[in-house]
C-alpha positions in Angstrom: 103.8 95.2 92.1 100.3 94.8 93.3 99.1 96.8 96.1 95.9 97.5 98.2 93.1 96.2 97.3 94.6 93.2 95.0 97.2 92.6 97.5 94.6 91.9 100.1 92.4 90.1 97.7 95.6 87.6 96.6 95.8 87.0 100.4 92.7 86.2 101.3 92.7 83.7 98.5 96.0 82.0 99.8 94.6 81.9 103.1 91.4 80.3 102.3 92.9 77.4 99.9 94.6 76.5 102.8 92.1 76.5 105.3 89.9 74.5 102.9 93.0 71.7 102.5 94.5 72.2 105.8 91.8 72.8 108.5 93.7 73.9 112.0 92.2 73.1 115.0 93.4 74.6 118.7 92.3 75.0 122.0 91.2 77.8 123.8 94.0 77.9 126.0 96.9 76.8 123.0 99.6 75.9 122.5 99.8 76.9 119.5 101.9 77.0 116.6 102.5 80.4 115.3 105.5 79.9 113.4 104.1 76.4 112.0 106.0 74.0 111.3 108.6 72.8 108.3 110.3 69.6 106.9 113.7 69.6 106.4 117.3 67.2 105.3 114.6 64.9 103.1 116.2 62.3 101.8 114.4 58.9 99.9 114.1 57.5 103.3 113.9 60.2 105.8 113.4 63.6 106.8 113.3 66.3 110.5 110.2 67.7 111.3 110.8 71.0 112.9 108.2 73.0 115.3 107.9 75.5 117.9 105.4 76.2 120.3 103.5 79.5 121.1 101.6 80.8 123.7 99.1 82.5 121.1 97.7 81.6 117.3 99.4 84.4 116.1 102.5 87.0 116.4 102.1 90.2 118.8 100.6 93.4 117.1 102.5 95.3 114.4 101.9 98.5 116.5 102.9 97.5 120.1 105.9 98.8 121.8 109.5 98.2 120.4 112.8 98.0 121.6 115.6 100.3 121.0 119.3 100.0 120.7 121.3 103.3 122.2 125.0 103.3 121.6 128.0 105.5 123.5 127.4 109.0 122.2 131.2 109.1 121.3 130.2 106.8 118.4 127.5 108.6 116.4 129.4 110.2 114.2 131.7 106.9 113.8 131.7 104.0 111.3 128.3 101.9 112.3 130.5 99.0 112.6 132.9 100.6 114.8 129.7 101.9 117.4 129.6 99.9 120.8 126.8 99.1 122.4 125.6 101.6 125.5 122.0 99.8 126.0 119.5 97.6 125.2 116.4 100.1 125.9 113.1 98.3 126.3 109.6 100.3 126.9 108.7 99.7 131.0 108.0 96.8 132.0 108.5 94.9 128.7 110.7 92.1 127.4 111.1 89.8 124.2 108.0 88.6 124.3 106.1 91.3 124.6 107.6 93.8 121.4 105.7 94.4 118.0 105.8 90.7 115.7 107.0 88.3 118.2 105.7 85.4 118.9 106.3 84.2 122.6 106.9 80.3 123.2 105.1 77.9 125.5 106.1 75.1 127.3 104.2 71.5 126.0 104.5 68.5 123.7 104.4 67.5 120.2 104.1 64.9 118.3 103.9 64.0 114.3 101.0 61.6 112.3 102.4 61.1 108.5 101.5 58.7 105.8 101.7 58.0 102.3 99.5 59.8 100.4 96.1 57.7 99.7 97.2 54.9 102.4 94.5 54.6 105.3 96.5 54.4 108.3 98.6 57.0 110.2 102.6 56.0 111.5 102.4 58.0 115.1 105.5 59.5 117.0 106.1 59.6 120.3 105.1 63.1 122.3 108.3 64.7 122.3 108.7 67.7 124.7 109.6 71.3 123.3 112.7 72.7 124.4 112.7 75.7 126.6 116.3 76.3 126.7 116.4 76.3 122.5 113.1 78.7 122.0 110.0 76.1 122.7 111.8 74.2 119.7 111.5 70.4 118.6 113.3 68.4 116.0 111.4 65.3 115.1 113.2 62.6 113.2 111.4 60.5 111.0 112.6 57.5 108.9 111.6 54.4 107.0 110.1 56.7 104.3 108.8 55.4 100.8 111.2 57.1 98.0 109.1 59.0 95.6 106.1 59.5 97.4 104.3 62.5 98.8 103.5 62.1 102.7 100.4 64.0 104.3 101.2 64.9 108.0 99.7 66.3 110.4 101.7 68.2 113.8 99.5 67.7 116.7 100.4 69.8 120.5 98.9 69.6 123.7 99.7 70.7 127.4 99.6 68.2 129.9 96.3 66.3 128.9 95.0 69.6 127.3 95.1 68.8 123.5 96.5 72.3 121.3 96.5 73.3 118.0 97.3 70.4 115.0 98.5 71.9 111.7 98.3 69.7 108.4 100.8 69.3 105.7 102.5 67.5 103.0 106.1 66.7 101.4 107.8 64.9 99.3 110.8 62.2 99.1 113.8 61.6 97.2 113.7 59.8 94.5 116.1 56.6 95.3 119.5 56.8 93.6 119.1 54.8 90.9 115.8 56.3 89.5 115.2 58.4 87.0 112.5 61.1 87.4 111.3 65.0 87.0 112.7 67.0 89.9 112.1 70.7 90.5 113.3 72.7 93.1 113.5 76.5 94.1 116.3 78.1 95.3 116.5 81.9 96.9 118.2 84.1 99.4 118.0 88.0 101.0 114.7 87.8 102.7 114.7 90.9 105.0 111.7 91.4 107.1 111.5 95.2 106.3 111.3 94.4 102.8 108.4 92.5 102.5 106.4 93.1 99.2 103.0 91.3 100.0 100.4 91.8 103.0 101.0 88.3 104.6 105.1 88.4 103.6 106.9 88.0 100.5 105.0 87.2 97.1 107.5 84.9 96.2 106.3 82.1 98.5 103.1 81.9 96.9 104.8 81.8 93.4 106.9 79.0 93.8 104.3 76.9 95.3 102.7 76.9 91.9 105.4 75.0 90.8 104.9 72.2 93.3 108.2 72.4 94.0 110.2 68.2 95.2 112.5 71.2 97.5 113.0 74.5 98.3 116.9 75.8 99.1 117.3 78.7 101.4 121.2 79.6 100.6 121.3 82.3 103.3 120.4 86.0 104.8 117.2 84.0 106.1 117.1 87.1 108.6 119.3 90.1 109.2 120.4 90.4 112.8 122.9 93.0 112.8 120.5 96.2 113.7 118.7 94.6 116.6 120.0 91.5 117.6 122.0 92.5 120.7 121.0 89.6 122.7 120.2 85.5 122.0 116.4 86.8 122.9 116.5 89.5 120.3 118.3 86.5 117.6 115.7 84.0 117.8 113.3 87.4 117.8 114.1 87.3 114.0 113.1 84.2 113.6 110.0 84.5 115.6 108.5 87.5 113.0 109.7 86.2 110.0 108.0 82.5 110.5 105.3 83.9 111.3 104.2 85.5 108.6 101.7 83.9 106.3 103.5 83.5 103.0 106.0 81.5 104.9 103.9 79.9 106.9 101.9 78.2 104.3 104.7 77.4 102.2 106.6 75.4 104.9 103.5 73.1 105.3 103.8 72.3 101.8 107.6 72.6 100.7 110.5 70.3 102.3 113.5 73.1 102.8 117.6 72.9 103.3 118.4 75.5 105.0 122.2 77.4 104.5 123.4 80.2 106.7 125.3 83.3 105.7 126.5 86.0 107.6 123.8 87.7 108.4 121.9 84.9 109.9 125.2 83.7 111.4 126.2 87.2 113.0 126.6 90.4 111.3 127.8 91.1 107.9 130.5 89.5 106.5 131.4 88.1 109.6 134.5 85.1 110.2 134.7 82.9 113.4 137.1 85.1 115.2 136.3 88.4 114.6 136.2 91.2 117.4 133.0 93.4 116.5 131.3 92.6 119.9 131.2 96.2 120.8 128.6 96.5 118.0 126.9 93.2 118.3 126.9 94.0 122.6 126.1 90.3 124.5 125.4 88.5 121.5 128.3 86.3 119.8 129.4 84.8 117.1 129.3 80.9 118.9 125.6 81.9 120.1 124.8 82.4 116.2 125.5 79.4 115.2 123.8 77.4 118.0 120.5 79.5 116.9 120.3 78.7 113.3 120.4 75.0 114.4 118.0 75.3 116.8 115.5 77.5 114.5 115.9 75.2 111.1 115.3 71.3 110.3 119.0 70.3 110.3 119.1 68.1 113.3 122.5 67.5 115.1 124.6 66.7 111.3 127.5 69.0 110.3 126.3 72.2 108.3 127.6 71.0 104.9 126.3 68.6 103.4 124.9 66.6 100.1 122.0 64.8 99.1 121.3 62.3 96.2 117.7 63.1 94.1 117.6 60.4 92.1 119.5 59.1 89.0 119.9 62.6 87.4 120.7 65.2 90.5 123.1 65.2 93.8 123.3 68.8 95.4 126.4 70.0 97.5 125.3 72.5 100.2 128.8 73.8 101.7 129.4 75.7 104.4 130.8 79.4 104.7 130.8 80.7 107.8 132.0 78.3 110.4 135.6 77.8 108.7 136.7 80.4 107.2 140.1 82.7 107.8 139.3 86.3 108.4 138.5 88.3 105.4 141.7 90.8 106.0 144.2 88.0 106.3 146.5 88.4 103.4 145.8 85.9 100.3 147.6 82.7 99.9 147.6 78.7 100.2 146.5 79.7 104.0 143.6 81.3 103.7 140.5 79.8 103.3 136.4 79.8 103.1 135.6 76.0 103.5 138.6 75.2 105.6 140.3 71.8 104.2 138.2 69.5 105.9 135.5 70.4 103.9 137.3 71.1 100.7 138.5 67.3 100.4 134.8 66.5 101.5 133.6 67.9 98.7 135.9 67.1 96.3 135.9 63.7 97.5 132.0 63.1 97.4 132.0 64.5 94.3 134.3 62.5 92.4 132.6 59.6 94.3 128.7 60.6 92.4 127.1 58.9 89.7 124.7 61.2 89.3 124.3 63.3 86.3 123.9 66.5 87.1 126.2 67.5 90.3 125.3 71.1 91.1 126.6 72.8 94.4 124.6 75.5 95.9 126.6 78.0 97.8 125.3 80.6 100.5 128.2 82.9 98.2 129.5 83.6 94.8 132.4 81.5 93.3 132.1 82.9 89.7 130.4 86.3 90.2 131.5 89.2 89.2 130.9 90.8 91.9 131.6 94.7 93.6 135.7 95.3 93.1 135.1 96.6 97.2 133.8 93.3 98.6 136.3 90.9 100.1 134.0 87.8 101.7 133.2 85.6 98.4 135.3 82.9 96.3 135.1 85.5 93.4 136.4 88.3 95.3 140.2 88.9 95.1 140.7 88.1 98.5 140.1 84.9 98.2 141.9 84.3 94.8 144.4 81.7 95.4 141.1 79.4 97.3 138.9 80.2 94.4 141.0 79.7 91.6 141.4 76.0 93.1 137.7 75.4 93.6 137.1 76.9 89.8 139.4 74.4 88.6 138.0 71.6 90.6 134.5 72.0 89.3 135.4 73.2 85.6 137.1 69.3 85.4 133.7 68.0 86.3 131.1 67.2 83.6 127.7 68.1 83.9 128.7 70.6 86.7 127.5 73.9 88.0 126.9 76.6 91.3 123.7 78.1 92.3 124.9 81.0 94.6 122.3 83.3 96.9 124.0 86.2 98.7 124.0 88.7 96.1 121.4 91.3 95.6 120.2 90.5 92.0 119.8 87.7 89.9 122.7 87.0 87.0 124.3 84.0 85.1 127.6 84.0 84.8 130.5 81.9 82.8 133.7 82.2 84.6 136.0 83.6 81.0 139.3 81.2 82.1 137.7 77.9 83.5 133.9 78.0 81.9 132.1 77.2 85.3 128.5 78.0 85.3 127.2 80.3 88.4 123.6 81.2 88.8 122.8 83.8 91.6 119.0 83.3 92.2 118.4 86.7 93.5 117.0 88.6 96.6 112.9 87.8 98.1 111.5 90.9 97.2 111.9 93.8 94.6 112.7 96.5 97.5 115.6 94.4 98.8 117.3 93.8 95.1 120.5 96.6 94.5 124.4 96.7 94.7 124.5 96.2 90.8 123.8 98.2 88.4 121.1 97.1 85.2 123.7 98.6 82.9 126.5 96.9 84.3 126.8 94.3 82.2 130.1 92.3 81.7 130.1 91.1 79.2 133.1 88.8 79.6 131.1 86.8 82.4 127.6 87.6 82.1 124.8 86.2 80.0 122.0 87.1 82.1 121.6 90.3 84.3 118.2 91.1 86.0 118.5 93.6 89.4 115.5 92.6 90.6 113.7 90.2 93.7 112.8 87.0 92.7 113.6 82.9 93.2 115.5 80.6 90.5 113.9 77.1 89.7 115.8 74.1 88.5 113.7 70.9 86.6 115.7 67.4 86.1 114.1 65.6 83.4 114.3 63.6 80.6 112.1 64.9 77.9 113.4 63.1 74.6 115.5 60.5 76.5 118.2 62.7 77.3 119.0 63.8 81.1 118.3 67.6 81.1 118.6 70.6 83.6 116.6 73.9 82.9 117.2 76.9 85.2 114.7 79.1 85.1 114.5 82.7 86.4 111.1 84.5 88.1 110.2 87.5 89.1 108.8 87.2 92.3 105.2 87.0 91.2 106.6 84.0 89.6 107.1 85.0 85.8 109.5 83.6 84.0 112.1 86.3 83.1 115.3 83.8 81.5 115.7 80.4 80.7 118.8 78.1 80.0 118.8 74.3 79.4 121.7 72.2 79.5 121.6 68.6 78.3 123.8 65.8 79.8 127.5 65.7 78.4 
């Protein structure tokens, strides 16, 4: 890992690339936009353009005052999942906006200049007020997109007539669905903020813009409320520090993003839709998670699962695991469930349905694993045998098929020993966050790569001789890569 002085140095470097590509410009008196901005649900014709205004440039002091949770003193010695919450305990005179890293909204407008790279005129939204009921937020359609093309953009703010800050970006579009062409996209999960490894965030960022990625896939754990998050304030809190940190920051001007939940950026961990543990979670509910990832990610007002065609060669499946499922205690059988059938004939509808290629579904958790014999909230846990076995079957009778899976501390691939699906588990952000396996824990009856380590997976869709190909690719999170595996078109 580098530290001090190199980690500062690497920083600075990030920081001034982008101020050389992307000057900012802001008023005196904002608003500004300290969380930036980020592109999201790309397709070849379309994408959301997500932003949030702030009443300063950037996030509150590291070192300023911090809020405290005290629970009923009958509870110490208990289970920390069994604790209730006693109080919310906030230094005098204080309140969300004013704790260490956040990044307090402001009231305003925004509005969106795009265009194809190298064209000479700019297409121009409307203003479009920020929301102060969903965190100062905006979602900003835009549509009649070229396929294949790389669009510059610029977010412009003001108050009133007073013009704010403008950030400057770029992404890309999908490839139309009956064209070949090189896709590469990056795929990662477990970002907590306490285990950042880098001086402006999480080293990975930088990494896998090298790659200039066509995507990026969050598939969950964006944030971790359960400590802190007693409160909707304290929810989108999270948010507020982590997308304000550099690393993040600059990547999202550059990267279009799908974002996934899980349960820790749905609730608490390995939470289900009806689940009592409000006592530990005080004022803050499960319904009220799920209306704050929406508001704080480019998804606009479409149903959480969901695919999207990149070209000829790749479709993605993104389902949903959260909003659907049966609790985690409810005995096994035809009953219980993770995607709820609704979703299950989605998917296996759409997929059946695809000409593409390569069909790859990318799951906030495992389906293949192994994973922990004491965990009970994935498809390869044995709580959910009787649903898993049936999606395993389903995907092993599709060619050219496979599952990219976040979730899980460290990065593996895994053959399933009975149905041959392929599962690739991209890995945690950051070295301090990787654990729950052990290196020498290596089954071999599923495994074929092991690595308990941070990092990010990357996928390329080419043709190189001809021949559709798809080449996963492990990195450690400076962005070496650390395993390879190629599979050519059936």
């Amino acid at each position: 890992m580098l530290t001090g002085k190199t980690q500062a140095t690497t920083m600075t470097s990030v920081l001034l690339i982008l101020a050389c590509v992307w000057p900012a410009s802001a008023a005196a008196d904002g608003p500004y936009m300290a969380t930036g901005f980020k592109v999201g649900e790309v397709t070849d014709t379309g994408a959301i353009v997500w932003t949030r205004l702030t009443l300063r440039p950037e996030p509150n002091p590291s070192d300023g005052p911090m809020v405290a949770i005290k629970y009923r003193a009958a509870d110490e010695k208990t289970d920390r999942r069994r604790r209730t919450v006693e109080a919310v305990v906030w230094p005098e005179g204080a309140t969300v906006a004013d704790i260490r890293d956040a990044a307090p909204g402001m009231a305003g407008q925004v509005r969106v200049h795009y265009r194809a790279r190298g064209a000479s005129e700019w297409t121009i939204t409307g203003w479009r007020d920020v929301d102060a009921e969903r965190d100062f937020t905006a979602q900003i359609q835009l549509t009649e997109l070229l396929s294949a093309t790389r669009y510059e953009m610029r977010v412009e703010s003001r108050s009133g007539e007073s013009p704010g800050q403008m950030l400057h970006g770029r992404f890309k579009t999908a490839p139309a669905p009956n064209e070949p062409a090189r896709v590469v996209f990056t795929v990662s999960t477990g970002q907590a903020y306490g285990d950042q490894d880098h001086e402006g965030g999480y080293y990975i960022y930088p990494a896998m813009l090298k790659l200039d990625p066509s995507f990026f896939v969050h598939t969950g754990d964006i944030v971790y409320y359960d400590r802190l998050a007693k409160t909707v304030g304290l929810a989108r809190y999270h948010w507020q520090r982590m997308y304000s940190r550099p690393t993040n920051v600059a990547f999202h001007r550059q990267v279009a993003s799908y974002f996934i939940k899980d349960d820790h950026d749905a609730w608490l961990n390995d939470c289900w839709p009806t689940m009592d543990d409000r006592g530990f979670m005080g004022d803050f509910t499960f319904e009220q998670g799920l209306g704050v990832f929406r508001e704080q990610v480019p998804m606009g007002p479409g149903k959480t699962y969901r695919t999207y065609r990149w070209g000829k060669d790749l479709q993605v499946w993104m389902p949903e695991g959260r909003d659907f499922r049966s609790p985690n205690t409810m005995p096994d059988g035809p009953e219980k469930t993770i995607w709820g059938e609704q979703q299950k004939a989605w998917l296996k509808r759409t997929v059946r349905e695809s000409d593409a290629t390569f069909r790859l579904v990318i799951s906030p958790t495992p389906i293949v694993g192994p994973d922990r014999d004491n965990k009970a909230d994935n498809h390869s846990n044995r709580a959910f045998t009787h649903e898993g076995d049936e999606v395993r079957r389903f995907l092993a009778s599709q060619k050219n098929m496979a599952v990219l899976c976040g979730d899980r501390h460290w990065q593996y691939k895994s053959i399933h020993p009975r149905t041959g699906v392929r599962e690739y588990s991209c890995g945690p952000a950051s070295d301090p966050h990787a654990g729950g396996w052990q290196q020498s824990d290596y089954r071999a009856g599923y495994h074929r790569f092991l690595a308990v380590r941070g990092g990010f997976l990357s996928v390329t869709i080419d043709r190189p001789a001809g021949k559709p190909t798809a080449t996963f690719r492990y990195h450690d999170v400076h962005g070496r890569v650390r395993h390879e595996d190629v599979l050519v078109a059936e």
